[in-house]
Residue, then its C-alpha position, 0 to 999 in steps of 0.5 A: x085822756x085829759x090829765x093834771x100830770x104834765x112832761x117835764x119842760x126842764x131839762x137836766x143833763x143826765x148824759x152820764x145817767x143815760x151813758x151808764x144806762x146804755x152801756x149796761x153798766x149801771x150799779x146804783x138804779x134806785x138812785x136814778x130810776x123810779x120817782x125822785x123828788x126834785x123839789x119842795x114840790x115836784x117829784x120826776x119820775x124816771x124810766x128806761x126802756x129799751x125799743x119803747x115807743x111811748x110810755x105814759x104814767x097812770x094813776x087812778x083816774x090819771x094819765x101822762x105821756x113822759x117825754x123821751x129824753x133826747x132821742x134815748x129810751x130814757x122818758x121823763x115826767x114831772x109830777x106835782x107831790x100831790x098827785x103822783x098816783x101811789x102805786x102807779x103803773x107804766x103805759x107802754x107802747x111798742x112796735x107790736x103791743x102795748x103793756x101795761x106793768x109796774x115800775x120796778x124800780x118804785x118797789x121797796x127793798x125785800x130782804x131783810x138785814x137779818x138775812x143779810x147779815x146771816x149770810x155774811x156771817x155764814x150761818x144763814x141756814x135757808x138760803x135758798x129761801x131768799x137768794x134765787x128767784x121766788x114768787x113773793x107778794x110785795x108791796x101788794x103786788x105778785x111777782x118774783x124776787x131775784x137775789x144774787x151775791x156778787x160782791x166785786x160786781x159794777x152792775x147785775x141785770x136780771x136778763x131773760x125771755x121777759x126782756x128779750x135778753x137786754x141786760x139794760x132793763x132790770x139793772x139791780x139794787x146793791x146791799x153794799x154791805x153784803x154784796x148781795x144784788x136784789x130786784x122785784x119783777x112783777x108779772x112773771x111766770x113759772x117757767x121763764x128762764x132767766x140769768x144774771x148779767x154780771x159787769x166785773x170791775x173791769x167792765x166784762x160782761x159774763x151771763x150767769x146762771x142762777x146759783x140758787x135757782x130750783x131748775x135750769x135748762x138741760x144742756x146745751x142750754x145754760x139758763x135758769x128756770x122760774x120755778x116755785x119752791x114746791x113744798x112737797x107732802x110732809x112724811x106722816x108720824x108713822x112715816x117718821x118712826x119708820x125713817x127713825x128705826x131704818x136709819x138706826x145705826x144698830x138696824x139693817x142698812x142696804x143700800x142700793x146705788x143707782x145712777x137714774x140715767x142708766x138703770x133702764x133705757x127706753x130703747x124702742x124710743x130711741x134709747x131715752x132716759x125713764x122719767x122720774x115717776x117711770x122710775x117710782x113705778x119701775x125702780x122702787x118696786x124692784x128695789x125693794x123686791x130685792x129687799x134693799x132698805x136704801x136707794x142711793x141716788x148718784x147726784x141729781x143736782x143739774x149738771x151739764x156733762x152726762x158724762x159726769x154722772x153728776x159730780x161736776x153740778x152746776x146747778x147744786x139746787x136743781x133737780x136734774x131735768x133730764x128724768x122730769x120736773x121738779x113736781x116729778x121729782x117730788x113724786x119720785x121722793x114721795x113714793x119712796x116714803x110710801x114705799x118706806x125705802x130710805x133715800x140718799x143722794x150724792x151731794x158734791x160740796x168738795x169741787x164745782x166745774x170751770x162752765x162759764x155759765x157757772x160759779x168759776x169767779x162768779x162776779x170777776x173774782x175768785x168769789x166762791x173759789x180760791x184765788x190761788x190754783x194751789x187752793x182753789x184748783x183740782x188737779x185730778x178732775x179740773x175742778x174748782x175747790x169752794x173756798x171754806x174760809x169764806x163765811x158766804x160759801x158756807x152759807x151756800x154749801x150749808x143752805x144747799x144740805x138744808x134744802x135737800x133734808x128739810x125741802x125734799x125730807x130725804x133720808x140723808x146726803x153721802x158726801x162725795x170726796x170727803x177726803x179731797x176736802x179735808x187735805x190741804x195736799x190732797x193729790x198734790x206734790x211738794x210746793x203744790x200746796x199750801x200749808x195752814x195757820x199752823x204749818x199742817x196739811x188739814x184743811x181748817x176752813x173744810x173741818x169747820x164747814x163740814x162740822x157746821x153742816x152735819x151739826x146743822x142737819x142733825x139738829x133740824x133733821x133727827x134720825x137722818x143718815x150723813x155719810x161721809x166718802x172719806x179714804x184715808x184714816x182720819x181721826x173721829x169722822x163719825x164722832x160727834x162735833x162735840x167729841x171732836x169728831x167731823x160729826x157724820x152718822x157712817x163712813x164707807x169703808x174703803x180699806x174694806x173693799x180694796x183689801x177684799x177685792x184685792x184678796x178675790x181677785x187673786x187665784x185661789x192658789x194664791x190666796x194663802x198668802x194674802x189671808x190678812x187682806x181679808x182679816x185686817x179689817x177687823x182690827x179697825x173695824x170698830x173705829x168708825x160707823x162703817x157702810x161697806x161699799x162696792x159702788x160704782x167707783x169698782x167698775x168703771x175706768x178701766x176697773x172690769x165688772x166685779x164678776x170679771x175680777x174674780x179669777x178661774x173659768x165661769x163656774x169659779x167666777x160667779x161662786x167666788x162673787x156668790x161666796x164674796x156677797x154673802x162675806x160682805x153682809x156678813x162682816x161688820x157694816x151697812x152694805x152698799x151694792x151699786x146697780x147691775x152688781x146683783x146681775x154680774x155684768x161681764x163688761x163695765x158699768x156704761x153710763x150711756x146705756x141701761x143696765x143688760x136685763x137679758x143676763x137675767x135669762x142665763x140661769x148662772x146671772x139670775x143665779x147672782x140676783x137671787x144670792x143678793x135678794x136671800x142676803x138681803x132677807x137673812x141680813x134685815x131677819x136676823x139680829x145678829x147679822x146687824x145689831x152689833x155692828x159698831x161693838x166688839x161684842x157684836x163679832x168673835x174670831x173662830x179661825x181667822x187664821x186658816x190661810x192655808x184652805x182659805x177658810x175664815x170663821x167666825x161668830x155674830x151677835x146680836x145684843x143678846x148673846x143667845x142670838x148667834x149665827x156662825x159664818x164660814x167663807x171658803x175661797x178655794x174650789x175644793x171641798x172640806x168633808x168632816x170640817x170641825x170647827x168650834x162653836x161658842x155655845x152648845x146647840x142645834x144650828x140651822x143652815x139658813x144661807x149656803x152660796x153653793x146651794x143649787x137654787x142661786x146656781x152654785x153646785x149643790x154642795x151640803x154643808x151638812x147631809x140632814x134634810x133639814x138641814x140642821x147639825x148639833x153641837x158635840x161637847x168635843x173643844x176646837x178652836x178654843x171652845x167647849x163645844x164644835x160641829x163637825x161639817x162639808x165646807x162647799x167649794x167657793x162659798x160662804x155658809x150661815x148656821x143660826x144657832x136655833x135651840x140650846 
């Protein structure tokens, strides 16, 4: 084609240009690259493109050959100011094809300084909706816009299957101020991977995975995925209210606690993982046949290591491809919605793993970590600590909370390790550690970043559940940031479940001098916004399976954990159980395998699975078992000092004192015949739960003899009350009577 562009006949020396070029080490592309004018009159118009063969510019009715320079992939051509064709799009002939693309390098910048600044700032609230990589239209052209912060870089290409890997094609922009690297790349698809080659300033050369990126592949690859931002189905009003009332903290809360990968295996397909929409046809039903309100999903972000179980993630915006895509995901997190079973996940902002693909000094500095190990390094795991100082970070750990409530519109994040995060000597020895602006142990940088996070989450995200994992006695966790507080909706209560498991792991013989174990909790048990957990943490790591704590021959171990359960629900606090404890494994949890359903076909398991099914039914029906969690005025001591037969009592209310229920737990395997104990209010009580009952396998002791199972109070005082029953306490057990008629 005939054409009024012409090669350029004048030549520069751009040998360093072309050195830079070369070398992969080019920090400021824009300056150099694309069409720049060098005359009153002339623009030159300048590409670099590795393994081309020729390349010719073309505009509307237009096209020229540019001239390579000097033997290089570097091709010039000179274009009167007239007639450069705006847009104009590169010819390209190579060994086995010839395209025809866009330059990038004539595309505008697509972030806007108040993105920039906001990030800087630590306040940009959607990160992950300008870093990363997303499909845009810009300039009128569909493409991909890749963001990353690397401050301390000397260059950031944006390399992948696209460019076949050469870090010396898509050199991008720098915003010097913000340290944030941008470039727009037409003509890409979902699914490409893609990462970052970083240049640090002493010239190595580290691949990077996308820390924004919404998918990366599984292990043993590193890289990131192009995959849109899917907007998943917004929870309809009906769906809102119910989310409103589950999430309450007076409504009935019971978590079940699964780690996706190894609730259930395919074992005939060679002991795959299920999918994610497997798992909504599969899980969720049972779950909520269980009766559970929740599901607790064990971190799903991308992480490397199965054996991890998700707490080491690399990619903190991914979805874990292992169980699906991200659409599947998606549908997983609809169906709970549908289901109305609350949905929580593990988020893991106290540490991140050394995979060099990962965020450890990201662009050749400690950027998203301390520099100092006393700061910066995790003794315990090997991990990496998030510098909270840093008003990036924050923008990253923030964005990151955001994505999961406001994209995914989950029920809540329980935050791993909380305790790690807020102790500047968390599992450190003198001189390990380093004290803050004013010579104390509180990490000030973590308070601000956890108070800004939960601030942030509940203000855009009403009736959602922030649930701290925090083990120490931390003033206010679930006060209000206005209050002084860290600003979270509950805490587990981890005094809770070391006290108990200590006291039933004991022999019953035993147990008489360790009766405060069981009681203690009540003394701070209005402190805080309390879930008490029996998690995963419990039967791992040399732990043993909770049914292999309990002391005694078989028939003492499953009625101590029956006896146990029906303690825990009903004791002030949300409940979480961890998968496989409704089964009563005798071996601890293995990631590696799904849980052992066949225990179901012993009648002494199945026996433990529907104990936990009927609390799940009494606690979410009854008022008193669950309104007054958080009030004194919610739980009375009948006797709470009987050590010597094991045997605690006491009263629930709900907000009317007319709803009571009196709970007994007995933890030695005798039988009491002619028990009096005092009842607050004269009446007729029910039996509506008895652990020992011959339909949850226990051994058939009443705890009273009337077929209805219903006994009246006397006017006879006990326990410093007008009024008492007089009953059979069954051995290893814990019995409900519901007061029924006054």
């Amino acid at each position: 084609m005939n054409s009024i562009l012409k090669p350029t006949n004048k030549i520069h020396d751009y040998s360093a240009q072309l050195a830079a070029l070369q070398a992969g080490v080019f920090g400021d592309p824009f300056s150099f690259l694309g069409a720049h004018k060098v005359s009153d009159t002339e623009y030159e118009v300048r590409v670099y493109l590795p393994s081309a063969k020729h390349v010719s510019l073309v505009g509307k009715n237009h096209k020229s050959v540019f001239k390579r320079y000097v033997n290089s992939d570097l091709f010039l051509i000179r274009v009167n100011k007239d007639d450069l064709p705006i847009p104009y799009k590169l010819d390209v002939a190579y060994a086995d094809q010839t395209v025809l693309k866009d330059d990038v390098y004539r595309f505008g910048s697509n972030l806007s300084d108040s993105v920039l600044y906001l990030f800087n700032e630590g306040t940009l609230e959607h990160a992950y909706r300008h870093l990363g990589a997303h499909f845009v239209s810009h300039e009128n052209v569909s493409g991909v816009r890749f963001a990353v912060w690397a401050p301390n870089a000397q260059s950031v290409s944006v390399i992948g299957e696209f460019n076949c890997w050469q870090r010396t094609e898509h050199f991008m922009r720098k915003h010097p101020a913000s340290g944030i690297w941008e470039l727009f790349i037409p003509a890409l698809n979902a699914g490409q991977i893609y990462k970052y080659s970083v240049v640090d300033s002493y010239g190595n050369v580290k691949d990077r995975a996308d820390p924004f990126a919404f998918k990366m592949q599984q292990a043993p690859g590193t890289a990131s995925v192009i995959q849109p931002l899917t907007v998943r189905k917004k929870p309809s009003s009906k769906q809102l209210n119910n989310r409103a009332k589950r999430n309450e903290v007076d409504a009935p809360i019971s978590i079940y606690e699964v780690q996706l990968g190894s609730w259930k295996r395919r074992a005939e397909e060679g002991n795959r993982f299920l999918t994610y929409r497997e798992l909504a046809d599969d899980l969720l039903p049972y779950v909520k046949d269980l009766g559970f309100t929740h599901l607790q999903l064990m971190p799903v972000s991308e992480y490397p290591f199965d054996g991890s179980w998700g707490y080491q993630p690399v990619g903190l915006f991914s979805p874990t491809s292992r169980f699906g895509s991200y659409d599947d995901f998606i549908y997983f997190v609809e169906r709970c919605e549908d289901e109305n079973l609350g949905l929580l996940i593990d988020w893991v902002p106290g540490h991140f793993p050394s995979d060099p693909h990962g965020l450890h000094k990201f662009d050749g500095t400690h950027l998203y970590e301390h520099a100092d190990v006393r700061q910066g390094f995790h003794p315990d795991w090997n991990t990496y600590i998030y510098n909270y100082d840093r008003p990036e970070v924050k923008s990253f750990l923030l964005a990151n909370a955001m994505y999961w409530l406001s994209e995914f519109n989950l029920d809540g994040l329980r935050v791993d390790a909380v305790a790690s995060m807020l102790y500047l000597d968390y599992s450190r020895n003198d001189g390990e550690w380093i004290a803050n602006k004013h010579g104390g142990r509180e990490n000030l940088g973590a308070i601000a970043c956890i108070q800004d996070v939960n601030s942030r989450c509940y203000g855009h995200n009403p009736n959602i559940m922030m649930v701290a994992e925090e083990s120490t006695a931390w003033p206010g966790v679930t006060n209000s940031v206005n209050n002084n507080g860290l600003g979270f909706g509950f805490k587990w209560n981890m005094g809770w479940m070391n006290d108990s498991l200590n006291y039933v792991s004991r022999d019953p013989i035993h147990r008489r001098y360790h009766h405060h174990e069981m009681t203690f909790s009540m003394a701070y048990a209005y402190s805080e916004n309390y879930i008490l957990p029996l998690s995963h943490d419990e039967v791992v790591h040399g732990k043993g399976a909770l049914l292999s704590k309990m002391p005694g021959d078989d028939w003492q171990q499953f009625a101590t954990l029956r006896a146990y359960y029906g303690f825990m629900y009903a004791h002030p606090g949300k409940k979480l159980l961890f998968m496989g404890s409704e089964l009563a494994p005798r071996s601890e949890w293995d990631h590696n395998q799904g849980l052992d359903w066949q225990l179901l076909d012993s009648a002494a398991h199945s026996g433990i699975q529907a104990t936990v099914k009927l609390l799940n039914h009494v606690y979410k029906k009854e008022c008193a078992l669950h309104e007054c969690d958080n009030s004194p005025a919610g739980f009375q001591w009948i006797d709470g000092d009987n050590a010597e037969q094991s045997i605690f009592s006491f009263a629930r209310y709900g907000h009317s004192k007319d709803d009571l229920i009196v709970v007994i737990s007995h933890f030695t395997p005798q039988v009491f015949h002619q028990y009096k104990i005092g009842v607050p209010l004269r009446g007729v009580y029910e039996v509506i739960l008895n652990t020992d009952d011959e339909n949850l396998h226990g051994s058939g002791v009443k705890a009273v003899a009337a077929k209805q199972q219903l006994i009246e109070s006397t006017s006879t005082a006990a326990h410093g009350f007008d009024n008492s029953i007089v009953l059979t306490i069954p051995p290893l057990a814990t019995v409900y009577l519901k007061r029924i008629t006054g």
